[in-house]
LUMMIZA-232908 format. One line per 2 residues: their letters; for each residue x, y, z of C-alpha. Coordinates in steps of 0.2 Angstrom, whole numbers, plus 2048, in hexadecimal, padded with zeros to 3 digits. Last residue first. Layout:
BEGIN
A) X/Y/Z | ...;
END
This chain:
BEGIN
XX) CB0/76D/571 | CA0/770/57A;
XX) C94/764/582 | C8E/772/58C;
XX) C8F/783/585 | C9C/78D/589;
XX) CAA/788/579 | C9D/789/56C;
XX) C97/79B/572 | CAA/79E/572;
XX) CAA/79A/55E | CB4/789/55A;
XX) CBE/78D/550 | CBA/7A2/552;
XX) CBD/7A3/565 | CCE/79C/564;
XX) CD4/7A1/551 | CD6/799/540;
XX) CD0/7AB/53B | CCF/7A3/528;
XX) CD3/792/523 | CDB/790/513;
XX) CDB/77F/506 | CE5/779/4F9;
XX) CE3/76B/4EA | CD1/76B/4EF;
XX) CC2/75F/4F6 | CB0/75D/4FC;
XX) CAA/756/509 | CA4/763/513;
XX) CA8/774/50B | C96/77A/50F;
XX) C97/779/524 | CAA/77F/521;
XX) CA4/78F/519 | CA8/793/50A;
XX) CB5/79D/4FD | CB9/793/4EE;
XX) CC2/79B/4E0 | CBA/79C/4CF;
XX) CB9/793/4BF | CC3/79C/4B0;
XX) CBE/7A8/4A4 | CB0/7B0/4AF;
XX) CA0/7B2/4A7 | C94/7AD/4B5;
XX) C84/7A7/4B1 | C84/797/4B9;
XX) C8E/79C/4C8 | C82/7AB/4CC;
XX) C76/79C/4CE | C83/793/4D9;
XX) C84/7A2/4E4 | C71/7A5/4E7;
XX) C73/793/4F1 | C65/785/4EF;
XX) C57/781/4F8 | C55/770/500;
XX) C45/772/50D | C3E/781/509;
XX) C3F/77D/4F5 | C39/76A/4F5;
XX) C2C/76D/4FE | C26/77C/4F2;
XX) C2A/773/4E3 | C21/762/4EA;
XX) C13/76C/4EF | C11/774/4DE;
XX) C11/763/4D5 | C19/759/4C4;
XX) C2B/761/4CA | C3B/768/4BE;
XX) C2E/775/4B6 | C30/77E/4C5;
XX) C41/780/4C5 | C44/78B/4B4;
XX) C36/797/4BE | C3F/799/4CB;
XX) C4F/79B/4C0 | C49/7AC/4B7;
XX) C42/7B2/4CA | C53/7B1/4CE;
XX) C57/7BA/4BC | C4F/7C7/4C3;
XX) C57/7CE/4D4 | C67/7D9/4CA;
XX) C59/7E1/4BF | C4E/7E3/4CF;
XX) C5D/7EE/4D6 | C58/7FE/4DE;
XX) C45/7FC/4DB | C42/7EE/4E3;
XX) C32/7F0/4EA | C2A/7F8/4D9;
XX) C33/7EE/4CD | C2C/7DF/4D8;
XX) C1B/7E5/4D9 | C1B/7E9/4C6;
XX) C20/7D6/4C1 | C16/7CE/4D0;
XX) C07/7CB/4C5 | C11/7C3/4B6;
XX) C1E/7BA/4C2 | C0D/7B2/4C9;
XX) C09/7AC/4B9 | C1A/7A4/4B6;
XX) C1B/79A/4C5 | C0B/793/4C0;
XX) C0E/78F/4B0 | C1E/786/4B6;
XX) C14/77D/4C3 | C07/777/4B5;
XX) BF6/77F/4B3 | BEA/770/4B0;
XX) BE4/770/4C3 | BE1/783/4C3;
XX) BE7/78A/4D3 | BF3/795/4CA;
XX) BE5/79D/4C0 | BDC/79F/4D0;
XX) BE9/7A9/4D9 | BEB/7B3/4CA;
XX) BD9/7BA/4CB | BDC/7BB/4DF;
XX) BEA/7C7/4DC | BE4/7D1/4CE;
XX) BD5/7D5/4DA | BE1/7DA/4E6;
XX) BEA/7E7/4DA | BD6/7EF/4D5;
XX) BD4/7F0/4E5 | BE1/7F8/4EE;
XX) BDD/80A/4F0 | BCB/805/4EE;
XX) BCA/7FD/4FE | BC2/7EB/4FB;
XX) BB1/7E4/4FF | BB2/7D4/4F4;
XX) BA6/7D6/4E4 | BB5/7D0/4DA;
XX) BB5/7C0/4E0 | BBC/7B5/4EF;
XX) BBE/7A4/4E9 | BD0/7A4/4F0;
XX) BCC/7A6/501 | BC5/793/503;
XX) BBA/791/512 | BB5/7A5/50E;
XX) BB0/7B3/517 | BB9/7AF/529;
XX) BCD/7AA/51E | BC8/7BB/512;
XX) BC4/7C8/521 | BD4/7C2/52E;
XX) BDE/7C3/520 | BD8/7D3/51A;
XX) BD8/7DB/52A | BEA/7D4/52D;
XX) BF0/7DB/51D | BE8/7EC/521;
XX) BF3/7EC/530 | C03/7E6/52A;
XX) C01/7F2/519 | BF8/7F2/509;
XX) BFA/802/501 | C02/7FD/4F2;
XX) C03/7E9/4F2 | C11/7DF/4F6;
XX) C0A/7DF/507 | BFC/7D4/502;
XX) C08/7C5/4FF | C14/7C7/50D;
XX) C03/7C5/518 | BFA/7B8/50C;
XX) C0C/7AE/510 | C0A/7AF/523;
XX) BF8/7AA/522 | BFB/79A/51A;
XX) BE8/794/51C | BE7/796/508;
XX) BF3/788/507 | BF9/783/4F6;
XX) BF4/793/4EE | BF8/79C/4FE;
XX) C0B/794/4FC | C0A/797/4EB;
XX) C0A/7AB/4EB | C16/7AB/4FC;
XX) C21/7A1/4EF | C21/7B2/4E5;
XX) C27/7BD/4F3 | C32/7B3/4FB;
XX) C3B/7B0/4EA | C3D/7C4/4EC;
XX) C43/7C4/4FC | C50/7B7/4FB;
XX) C50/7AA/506 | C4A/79E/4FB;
XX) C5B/7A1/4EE | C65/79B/4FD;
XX) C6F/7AA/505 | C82/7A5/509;
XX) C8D/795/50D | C96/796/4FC;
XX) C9F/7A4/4F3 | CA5/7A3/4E2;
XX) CB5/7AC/4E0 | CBE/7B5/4CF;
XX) CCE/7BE/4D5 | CCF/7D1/4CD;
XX) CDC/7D6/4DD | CCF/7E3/4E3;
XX) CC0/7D7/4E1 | CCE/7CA/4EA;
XX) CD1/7D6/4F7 | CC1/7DC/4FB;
XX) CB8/7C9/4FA | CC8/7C3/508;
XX) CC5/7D3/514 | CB2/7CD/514;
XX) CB5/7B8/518 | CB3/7B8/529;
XX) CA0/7BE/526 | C9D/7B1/51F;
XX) C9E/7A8/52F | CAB/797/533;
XX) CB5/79A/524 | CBF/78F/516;
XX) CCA/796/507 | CC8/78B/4FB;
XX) CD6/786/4EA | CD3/77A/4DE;
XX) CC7/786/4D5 | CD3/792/4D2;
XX) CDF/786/4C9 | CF0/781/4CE;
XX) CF8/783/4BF | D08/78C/4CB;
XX) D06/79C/4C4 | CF4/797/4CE;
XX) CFD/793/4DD | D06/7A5/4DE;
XX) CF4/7AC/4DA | CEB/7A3/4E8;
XX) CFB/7A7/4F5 | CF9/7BB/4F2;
XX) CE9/7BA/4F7 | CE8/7B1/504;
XX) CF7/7BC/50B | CEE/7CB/508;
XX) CDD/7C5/510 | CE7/7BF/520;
XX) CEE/7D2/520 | CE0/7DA/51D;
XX) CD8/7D0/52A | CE4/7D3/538;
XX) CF5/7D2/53E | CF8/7C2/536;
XX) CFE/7AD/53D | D01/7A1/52F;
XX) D00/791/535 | D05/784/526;
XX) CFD/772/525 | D0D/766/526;
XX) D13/763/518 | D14/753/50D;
XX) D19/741/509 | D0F/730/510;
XX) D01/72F/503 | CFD/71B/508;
XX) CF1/724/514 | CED/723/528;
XX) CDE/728/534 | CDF/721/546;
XX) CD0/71D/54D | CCA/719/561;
XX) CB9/723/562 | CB7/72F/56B;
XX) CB6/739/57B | CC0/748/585;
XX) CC7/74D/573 | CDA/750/573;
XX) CDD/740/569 | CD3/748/55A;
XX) CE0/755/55B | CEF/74A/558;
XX) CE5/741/549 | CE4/74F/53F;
XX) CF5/756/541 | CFB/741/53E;
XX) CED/745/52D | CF6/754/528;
XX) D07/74B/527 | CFF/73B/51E;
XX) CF9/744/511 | CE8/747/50E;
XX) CD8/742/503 | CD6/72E/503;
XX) CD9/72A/516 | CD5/719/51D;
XX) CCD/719/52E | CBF/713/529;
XX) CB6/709/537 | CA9/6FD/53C;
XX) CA0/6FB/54F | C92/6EE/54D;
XX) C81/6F1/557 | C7C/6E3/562;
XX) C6E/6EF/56C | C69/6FF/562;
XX) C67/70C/56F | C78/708/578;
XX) C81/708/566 | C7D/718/563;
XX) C80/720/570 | C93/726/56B;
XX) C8B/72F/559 | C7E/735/563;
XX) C8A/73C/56B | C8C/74B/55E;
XX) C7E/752/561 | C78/75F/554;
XX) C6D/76D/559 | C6F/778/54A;
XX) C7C/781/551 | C84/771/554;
XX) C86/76C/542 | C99/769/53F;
XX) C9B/759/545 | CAC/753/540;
XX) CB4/748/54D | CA8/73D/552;
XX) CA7/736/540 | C97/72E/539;
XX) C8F/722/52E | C7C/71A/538;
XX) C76/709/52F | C65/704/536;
XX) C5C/6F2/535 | C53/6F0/546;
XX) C43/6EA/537 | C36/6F1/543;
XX) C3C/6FE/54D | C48/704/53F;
XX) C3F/715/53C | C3B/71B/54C;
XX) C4C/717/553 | C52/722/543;
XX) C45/730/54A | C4D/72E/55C;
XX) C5E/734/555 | C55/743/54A;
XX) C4C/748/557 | C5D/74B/564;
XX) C69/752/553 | C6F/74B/547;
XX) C81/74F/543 | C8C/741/547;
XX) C82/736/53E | C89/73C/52D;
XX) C7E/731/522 | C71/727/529;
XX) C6A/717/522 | C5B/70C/525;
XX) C58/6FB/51E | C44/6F4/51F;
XX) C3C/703/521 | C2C/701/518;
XX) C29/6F8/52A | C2D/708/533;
XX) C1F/712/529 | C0F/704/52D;
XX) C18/702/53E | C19/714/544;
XX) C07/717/53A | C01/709/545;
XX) C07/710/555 | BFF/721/554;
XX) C02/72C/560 | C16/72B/562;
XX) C16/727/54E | C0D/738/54C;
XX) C18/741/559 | C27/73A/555;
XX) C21/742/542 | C1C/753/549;
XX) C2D/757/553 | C36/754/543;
XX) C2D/75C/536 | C27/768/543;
XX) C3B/76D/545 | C3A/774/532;
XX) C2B/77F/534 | C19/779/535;
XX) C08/782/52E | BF5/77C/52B;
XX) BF0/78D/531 | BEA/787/544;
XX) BF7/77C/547 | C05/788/542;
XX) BFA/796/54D | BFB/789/55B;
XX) C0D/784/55D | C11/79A/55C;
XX) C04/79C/56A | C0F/78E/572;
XX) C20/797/572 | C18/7A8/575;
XX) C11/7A1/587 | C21/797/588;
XX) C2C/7AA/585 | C21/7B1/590;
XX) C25/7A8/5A1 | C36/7A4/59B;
XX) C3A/7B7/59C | C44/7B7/5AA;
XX) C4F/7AB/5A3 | C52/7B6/594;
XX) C65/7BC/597 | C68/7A9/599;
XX) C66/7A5/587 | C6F/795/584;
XX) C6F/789/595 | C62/792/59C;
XX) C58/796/58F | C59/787/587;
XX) C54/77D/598 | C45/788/59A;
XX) C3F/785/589 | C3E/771/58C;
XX) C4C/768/583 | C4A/75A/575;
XX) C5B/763/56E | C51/766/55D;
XX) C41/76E/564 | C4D/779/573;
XX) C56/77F/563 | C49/784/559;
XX) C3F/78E/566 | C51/797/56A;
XX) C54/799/557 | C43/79F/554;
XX) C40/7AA/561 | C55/7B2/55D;
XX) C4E/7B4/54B | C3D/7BD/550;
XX) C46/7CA/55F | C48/7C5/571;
XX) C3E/7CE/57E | C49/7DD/586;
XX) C41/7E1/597 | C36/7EF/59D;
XX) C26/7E5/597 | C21/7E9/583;
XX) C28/7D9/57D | C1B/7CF/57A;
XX) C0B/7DB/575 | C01/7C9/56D;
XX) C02/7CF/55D | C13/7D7/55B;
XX) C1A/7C6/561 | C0C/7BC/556;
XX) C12/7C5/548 | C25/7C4/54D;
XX) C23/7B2/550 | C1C/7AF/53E;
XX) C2A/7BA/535 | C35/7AF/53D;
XX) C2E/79F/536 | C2D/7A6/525;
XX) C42/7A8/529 | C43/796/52E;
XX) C3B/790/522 | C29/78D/521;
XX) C1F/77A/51B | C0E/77E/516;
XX) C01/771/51C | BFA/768/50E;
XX) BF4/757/513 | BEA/761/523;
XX) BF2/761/534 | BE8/758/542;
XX) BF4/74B/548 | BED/73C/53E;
XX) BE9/749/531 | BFB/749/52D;
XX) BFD/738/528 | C00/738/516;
XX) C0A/74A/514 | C10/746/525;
XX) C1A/735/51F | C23/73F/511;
XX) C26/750/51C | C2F/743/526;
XX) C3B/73D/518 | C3D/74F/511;
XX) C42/756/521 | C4E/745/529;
XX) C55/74C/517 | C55/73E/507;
XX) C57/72C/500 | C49/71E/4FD;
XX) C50/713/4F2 | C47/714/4DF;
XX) C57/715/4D4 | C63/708/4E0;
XX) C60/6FA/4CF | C63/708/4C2;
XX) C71/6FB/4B9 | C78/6F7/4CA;
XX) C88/702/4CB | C80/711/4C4;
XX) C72/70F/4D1 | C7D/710/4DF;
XX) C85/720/4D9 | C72/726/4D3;
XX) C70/722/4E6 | C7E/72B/4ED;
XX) C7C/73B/4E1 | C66/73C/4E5;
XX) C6C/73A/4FA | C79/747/4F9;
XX) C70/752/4EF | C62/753/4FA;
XX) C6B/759/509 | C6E/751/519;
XX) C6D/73F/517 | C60/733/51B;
XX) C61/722/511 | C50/716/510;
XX) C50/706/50B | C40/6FC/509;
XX) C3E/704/4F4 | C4B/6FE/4F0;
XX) C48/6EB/4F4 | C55/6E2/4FE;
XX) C58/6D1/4F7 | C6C/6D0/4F9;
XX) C70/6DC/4E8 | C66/6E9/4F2;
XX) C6E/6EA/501 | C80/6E9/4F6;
XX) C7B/6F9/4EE | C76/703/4FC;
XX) C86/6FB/504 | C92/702/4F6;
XX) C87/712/4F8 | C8C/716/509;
XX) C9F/70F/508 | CA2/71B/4FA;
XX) C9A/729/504 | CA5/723/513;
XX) CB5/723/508 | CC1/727/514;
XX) CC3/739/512 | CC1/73E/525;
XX) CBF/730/530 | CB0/725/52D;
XX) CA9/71A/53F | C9D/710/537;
XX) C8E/70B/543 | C84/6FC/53E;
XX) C73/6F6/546 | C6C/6E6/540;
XX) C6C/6DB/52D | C7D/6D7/526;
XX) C8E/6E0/523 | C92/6E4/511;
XX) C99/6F4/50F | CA0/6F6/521;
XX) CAA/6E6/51E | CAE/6ED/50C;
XX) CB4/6FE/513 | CBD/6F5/51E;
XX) CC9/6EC/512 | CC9/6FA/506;
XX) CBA/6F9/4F8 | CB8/6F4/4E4;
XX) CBF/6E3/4E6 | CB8/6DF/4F3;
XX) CA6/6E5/4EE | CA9/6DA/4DE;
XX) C97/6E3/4D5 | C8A/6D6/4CE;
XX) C8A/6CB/4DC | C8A/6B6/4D8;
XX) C87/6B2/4E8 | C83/6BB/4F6;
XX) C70/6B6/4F7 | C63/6C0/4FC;
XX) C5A/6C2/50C | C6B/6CC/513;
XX) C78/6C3/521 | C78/6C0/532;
XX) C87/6C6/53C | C90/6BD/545;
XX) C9E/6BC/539 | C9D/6D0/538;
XX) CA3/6D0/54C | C97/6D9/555;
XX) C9C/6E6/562 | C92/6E9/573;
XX) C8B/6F4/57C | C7D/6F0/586;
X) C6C/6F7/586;
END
């Protein structure tokens, strides 16, 4: 397809009128982000530069769509977390009396676990198929590692986590497992052979216990619409405006999903910046940002390019290394705030000195009245950040730290959503497994047996009774479990209930496994249960947990009793659009930004 940019005056415009609009979109915007707002129908790409008002620009157009005769519920806008979708359209909303309230906003995950939760039958998956993360993923590879003797050769065979993310990564790169290998885990070549035999074995077992992990989402919804032509159209047609926040970062699915989605209407909004992709370890591709336009013929090139957050010395540093890259696009990012410093390179011997320096640099701001909480200090890993958490505990500095554990990775919440998950899905084998491990004298092997035993005896494992041939040294505790199991099941029991039943039967198994530090684990389980009564279902709780979960850190945020908000330590992947008075980067080093397995791989910075 050809390349080409449109000028707006070409451009047709909405259904609805223009006349007489509620909200004075010139007035309210910058000259280009009101072109970008309120472009007509066809494929738009908005270049945004750092702090140019991209999230503005979004839901200024959400809300000019729908003032022009676009109905709500016709739009659809992807983003990358859940928040940012709900904030953008309650933003929208605000500005049109509730008018933006039922737009379809979301994940790529959410929005495709939407359409497989209608359709999945179509591709032989049951309505309630459990949807795992990426660490119940693991756990699934490393049984069906153990299970089928890989590994047991004279060569080293790749652990859970490393099967998952080489799996993962050849899904979302729309690579085959020997490409992947060779362009990311070479020392595995040799075991291509086993690795695709394991590969498919793993494809099988998710089909076979009503299971799909994150990149199933995906791959499983091209998939559908790939085999089913009429579902493609019936979905794409609901589709009638389609927007993608931060472009730049989806990854080889994602791009032909969007292509999927505006096959009918050719309506599609795509807000990006070549310059800060930031997801690659996820399998981002940040050209699909530059063949955009080639797969949407007549697409219209906008861009914001004016500069709300910095000053104008740090934005010339900005601009100067965005001139380096071998390809981009032509932008120049300038701001009325012409006065300031340049960005400060403090070189140090070592960590303890960097952590020293930080230190000493937060409390000298703060004499200043520069609160903590307008200051971040910004990582690649968390792991970087180590010497800073010493010296600031030694110092007495308050911090919250962002970019760790979410409260569904956390072994105890595992535990008790491994309860639901078999309630929801009693084909979940890999949740009956943590399940029945939790009870005395139940181990990997006699967990097995069971499962094995309860999914042959009964269609539904659940309505096993008590004259069920179980070991006495477990019994009575199994019978408990099934008993409880039922309760939750019950169709008048709400999901709070149900949370809190479970918490009842695990209450002795988790003083028992945790016996070090339950009393530091349980207000988690407090907070589970608080969530649960915030959804009407238990599959939109668990969905809505694996795919969107929320950081351990902000709930030790909300019952800290610290006289002043914190400092901010994060990662860069969690600081993303946010902003502070000041701001440190840590190990600002070659080899650590970018890391050196950045700078090998093809397509590297």
């Amino acid at each position: 397809m050809a390349r080409r940019i449109v000028l707006s005056s070409d451009r047709d415009e909405p259904s609805g009128s223009t006349k007489d609009l509620t909200i004075d979109y010139a007035e309210d915007l910058n000259e280009q982000q009101y072109a970008a707002a309120t472009t007509g129908e066809g494929p738009l790409l908005i270049v945004a530069g750092a702090g140019t008002g991209k999230t503005r620009t979004l839901i200024y157009r959400l809300a000019y769509l729908v003032e022009t005769g676009t109905r709500p519920q016709q739009i659809v806008l992807l983003t990358f977390t859940r928040r940012a979708a709900n904030d953008m359209t309650a933003r929208a909303s605000t500005l049109l009396d509730g008018r933006c309230e039922k737009v379809r906003g979301g994940t790529f995950h959410a929005f495709c676990l939407e359409v497989l939760r209608r359709h999945a039958e179509a591709i032989e998956f049951p309505r309630n198929f459990t949807v795992l993360d990426a660490a119940d993923a693991a756990d699934v590879l490393s049984v069906l590692r153990a299970r089928g003797d890989y590994g047991d050769g004279e060569e080293r065979f790749p652990q859970k986590n490393t099967l998952y993310s080489m799996f993962s990564s050849a899904t979302n790169r729309d690579e085959t497992l020997g490409e992947t290998l060779t362009k990311r885990y070479p020392q595995f070549t040799t075991l291509h052979a086993e690795l695709k035999s394991l590969c498919n074995e793993y494809r099988q077992y998710k089909k076979e216990h009503g299971l799909m992990d994150f990149d199933d989402l995906l791959e499983r919804t091209l998939e559908l619409f790939e085999e089913n032509d009429d579902v493609r159209h019936q979905v794409a047609s609901r589709c009638r405006h389609v927007l993608v926040d931060e472009y730049q970062d989806t990854n080889a699915l994602q791009a032909r999903l969007v292509r999927r989605f505006a096959s009918v209407h050719g309506n599609v909004t795509v807000v990006g910046d070549d310059a800060q992709s930031i997801y690659k370890f996820r399998g981002a591709d940040f050209r699909n940002i530059f063949r955009f336009p080639d797969r949407f013929d007549d697409t219209e090139i906008l861009k914001l390019e004016r500069n709300y957050r910095s000053t104008q010395p740090i934005l010339d540093l900005a601009n100067h290394v965005i001139e380096q890259a071998d390809r981009s696009y032509d932008k120049t990012l300038f701001t009325e705030k012409t006065e300031g410093e340049l960005p400060a390179l403090v070189p140090a011997a070592d960590g303890d000195m960097e952590a020293r320096f930080v230190a000493e640099m937060v409390l000298r701001l703060r004499e200043q009245d520069v609160p903590l909480s307008d200051v971040a200090v910004l990582f690649r890993s968390s792991h970087n950040a180590y010497d800073l958490e010493v010296e600031l505990n030694q110092r007495n500095i308050p911090f919250v730290k962002y970019g760790g554990m979410k409260l569904n990775e956390a072994a105890h919440i595992k535990d008790v959503l491994a309860h639901l998950k078999v309630v929801e899905n009693p084909q979940d084998a890999a949740s009956w497994n943590r399940a029945l491990q939790l009870i005395h004298g139940i181990g990997p092997k006699t967990a097995r047996s069971l499962i094995e035993w309860t999914t042959e005896t009964a269609e539904d494992p659940l309505t096993l009774g008590d004259d069920a041939p179980f070991s006495d040294r477990y019994a009575a505790r199994l019978k408990q479990l099934f008993s409880t199991l039922r309760h939750v099941r019950k169709e008048d029991t709400s999901v709070n209930e149900q949370v809190e039943a479970i918490l009842d039967y695990y209450q002795p198994l988790f003083e028992n496994k945790y016996a070090d530090d339950h009393p530091k684990r349980a207000p988690d389980l407090e907070h589970l249960a608080g969530l649960a009564a915030n959804y009407e279902t238990r599959q939109r709780f668990l969905s809505s947990l694996t795919l969107d979960p929320i950081e351990l850190t902000a709930l030790d945020q909300e019952a800290s009793e610290d006289d002043e908000p914190p400092l901010v330590l994060s990662t860069i992947h969690s600081a993303k659009g946010l902003e502070f008075h000041t701001v440190f980067l840590l190990r600002a080093l070659d080899g650590t930004i970018p890391s050196r397995h950045a700078l090998r791989e093809d397509g590297g910075v």
